[in-house]
N, C-alpha and C positions, 0 to 999 in steps of 0.2 A: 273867475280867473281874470288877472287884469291883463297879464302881459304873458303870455306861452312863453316865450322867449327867455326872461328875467329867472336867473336862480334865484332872487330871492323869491319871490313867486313859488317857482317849485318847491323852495325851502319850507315857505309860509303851508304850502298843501301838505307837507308829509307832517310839518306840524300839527295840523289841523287834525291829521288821522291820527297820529301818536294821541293826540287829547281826546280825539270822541273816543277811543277805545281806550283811555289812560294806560295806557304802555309804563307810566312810571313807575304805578303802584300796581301792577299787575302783570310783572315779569316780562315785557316785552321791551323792557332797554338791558334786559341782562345780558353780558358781551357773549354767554359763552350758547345760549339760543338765538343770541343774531349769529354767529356765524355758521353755527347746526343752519340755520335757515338760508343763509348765503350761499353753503355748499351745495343745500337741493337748489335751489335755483340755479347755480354755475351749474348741475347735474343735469338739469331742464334745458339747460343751456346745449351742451353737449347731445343730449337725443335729439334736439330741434339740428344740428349739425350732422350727426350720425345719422339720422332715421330721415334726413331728406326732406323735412317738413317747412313747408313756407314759409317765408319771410314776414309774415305779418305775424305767424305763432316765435318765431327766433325773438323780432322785435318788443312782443308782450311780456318775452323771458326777459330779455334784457332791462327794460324797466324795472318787472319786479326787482332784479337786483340793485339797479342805480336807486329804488326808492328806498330797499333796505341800507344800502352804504350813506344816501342822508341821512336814514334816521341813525345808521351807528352815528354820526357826529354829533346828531343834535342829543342822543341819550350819552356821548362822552363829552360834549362841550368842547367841540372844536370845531374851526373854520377849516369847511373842507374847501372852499373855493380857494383860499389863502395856500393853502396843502396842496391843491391842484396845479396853482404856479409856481411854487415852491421849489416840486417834482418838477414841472414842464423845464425850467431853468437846470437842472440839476441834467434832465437825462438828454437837453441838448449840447449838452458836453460831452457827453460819451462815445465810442469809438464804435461800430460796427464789424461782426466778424461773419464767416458764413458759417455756419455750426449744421451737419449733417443735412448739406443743401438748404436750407434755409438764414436767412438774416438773423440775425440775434444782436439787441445793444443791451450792454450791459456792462458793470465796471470789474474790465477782467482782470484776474488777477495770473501774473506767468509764475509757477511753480517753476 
């Protein structure tokens, strides 16, 4: 690891695992078992919330997923960092409402 810090770094490591396991040719860049597998882990996600479980198991969940959403870019060929300011730019224009006590931003629309 050269740099912890560096996405591309972390890019380069999720590469690395797509390769020793070849994800390419053996159904692990297929979009429709990445997000079967994103779903358990936002699931994981949700019992480490629900079931009260510490922060170091919530945090372990949350990687598995940030390392699954690299790899969907690198098995669609797209710059998620690009994608990430993209959004960033896009949802700091947006207005804020309170929606059943809670903040909510989002681009609302008035029926």
């Amino acid at each position: 690891m050269s740099n912890p810090d560096s996405y591309a770094d972390m890019l380069a490591a999720v590469q690395a695992f797509h390769d020793k396991h070849d994800f390419k040719n053996t159904g692990g860049e297929d979009m429709t078992y990445r997000i079967a597998l994103m779903a358990e882990e936002l699931g994981e996600i949700a019992a480490c919330v629900t079931k009260g479980k510490d922060t170091g198991k919530l945090a372990e969940e949350c990687a598995d997923l940030l390392i699954l959403i690299m790899g969907t870019a690198i098995a669609e060929d797209f710059d998620l960092k690009q994608a990430f300011w993209d959004k960033m730019d896009k949802i700091m224009q947006r207005d804020a409402r309170m929606v059943n006590g809670r903040i909510r931003v989002s681009e609302f629309r008035d029926t």
